[in-house]
NUMAR-654008 format. One record per residue (C-alpha): residue in three letters; x, y, z. Coordinates in pm, whole numbers, plus 32768, in hexadecimal, padded with zeros to 4 digits. Layout:
residues N
ALAXYZ...
***
This chain:
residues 128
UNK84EB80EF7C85UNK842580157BC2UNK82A980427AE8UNK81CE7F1D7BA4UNK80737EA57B55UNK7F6D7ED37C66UNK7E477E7A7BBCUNK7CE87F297C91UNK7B817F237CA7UNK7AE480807BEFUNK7A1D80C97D53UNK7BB2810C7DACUNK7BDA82227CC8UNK7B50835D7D7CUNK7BDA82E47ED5UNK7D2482DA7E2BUNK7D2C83FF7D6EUNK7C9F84B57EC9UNK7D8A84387FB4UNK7CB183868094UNK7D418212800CUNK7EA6821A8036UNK7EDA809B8064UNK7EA87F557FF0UNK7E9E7DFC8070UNK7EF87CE37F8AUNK7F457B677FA1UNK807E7BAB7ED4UNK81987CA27ED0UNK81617D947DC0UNK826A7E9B7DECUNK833F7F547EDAUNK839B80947F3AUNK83F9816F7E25UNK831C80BA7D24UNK820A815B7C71UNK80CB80C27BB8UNK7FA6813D7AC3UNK7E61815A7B45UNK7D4082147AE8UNK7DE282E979E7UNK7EEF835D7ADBUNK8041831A7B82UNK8071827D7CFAUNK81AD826D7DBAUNK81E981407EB6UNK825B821D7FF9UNK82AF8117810CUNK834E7FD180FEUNK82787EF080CDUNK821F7E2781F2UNK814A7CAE8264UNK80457CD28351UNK7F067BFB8385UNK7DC17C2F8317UNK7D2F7C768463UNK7E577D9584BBUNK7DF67E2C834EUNK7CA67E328376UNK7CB37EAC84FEUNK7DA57FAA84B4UNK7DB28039835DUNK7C437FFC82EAUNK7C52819B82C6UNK7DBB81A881BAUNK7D1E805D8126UNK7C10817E80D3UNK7AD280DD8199UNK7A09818582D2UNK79ED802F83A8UNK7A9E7F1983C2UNK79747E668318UNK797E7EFF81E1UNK7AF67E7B81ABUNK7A717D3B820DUNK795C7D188134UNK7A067D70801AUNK7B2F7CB88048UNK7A307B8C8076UNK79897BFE7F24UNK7B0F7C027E7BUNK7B687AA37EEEUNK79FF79D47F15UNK7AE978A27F28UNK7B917902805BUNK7AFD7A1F80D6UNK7B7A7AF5821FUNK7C3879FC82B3UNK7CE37AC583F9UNK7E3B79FE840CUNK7E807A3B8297UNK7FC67B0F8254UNK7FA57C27815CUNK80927D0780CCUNK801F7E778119UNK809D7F82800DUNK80A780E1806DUNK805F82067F34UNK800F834C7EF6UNK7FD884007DBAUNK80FC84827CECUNK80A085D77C8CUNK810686AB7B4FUNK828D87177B9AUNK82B986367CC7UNK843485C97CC1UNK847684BA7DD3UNK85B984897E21UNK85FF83117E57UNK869F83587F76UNK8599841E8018UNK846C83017FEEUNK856681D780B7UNK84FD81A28203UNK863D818C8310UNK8617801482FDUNK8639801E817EUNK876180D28194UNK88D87FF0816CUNK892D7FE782D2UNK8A9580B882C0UNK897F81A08244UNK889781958386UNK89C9818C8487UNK896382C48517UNK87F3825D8566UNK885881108614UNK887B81B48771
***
């Protein structure tokens, strides 16, 4: 496990802190899973592995963990983020997965790899 830098937009901060944003879409790998980063005063934990998916899948499907009611809100601000480019559907993004690290939390290493993360002698048994 690693400290990364996720750098984030202060209209982030109460989604965050509440739960309701538990993801975020970049154009560049930040992190994986395991990894933990500042924000807002407080400690975040990188739960999944992070994975590529397009634009269009992130904003069709995980608008809500990206912490927006409608797809168009993650659009528009993504557009407002990247004027150049904008929302452009095809694009691959790297989608990281976190949740708040609260006071006491101890996290295994073990416990936050995925099957797929795991060495595969260690993931025999889920082959089947």
């Amino acid at each position: 496990m690693a400290e990364v830098r996720i750098p984030f937009l202060p209209e982030f901060c109460a989604r965050m802190v509440n739960g309701e944003k538990t993801c975020t879409s970049r154009t560049k790998k930040y992190g994986k899973s395991g990894d933990t980063f500042g924000a807002f005063g407080k400690t975040f934990i990188i739960t999944r592995r992070v994975e590529a998916k397009t634009l269009a899948d992130v904003g069709a499907r995980l608008f809500q963990e990206e912490g927006f009611k409608t797809p168009r809100q993650f659009v528009d601000v993504w557009n407002r983020l990247h004027p150049q480019k904008g929302f452009t559907p095809n694009k691959m993004v790297y989608v990281h997965h976190f949740r708040l690290l609260q006071d006491g939390d101890k996290v295994p290493e073990l416990a936050l790899q995925t099957v797929f993360d795991m060495p595969r002698q260690r993931r025999s048994h889920y082959d089947n």
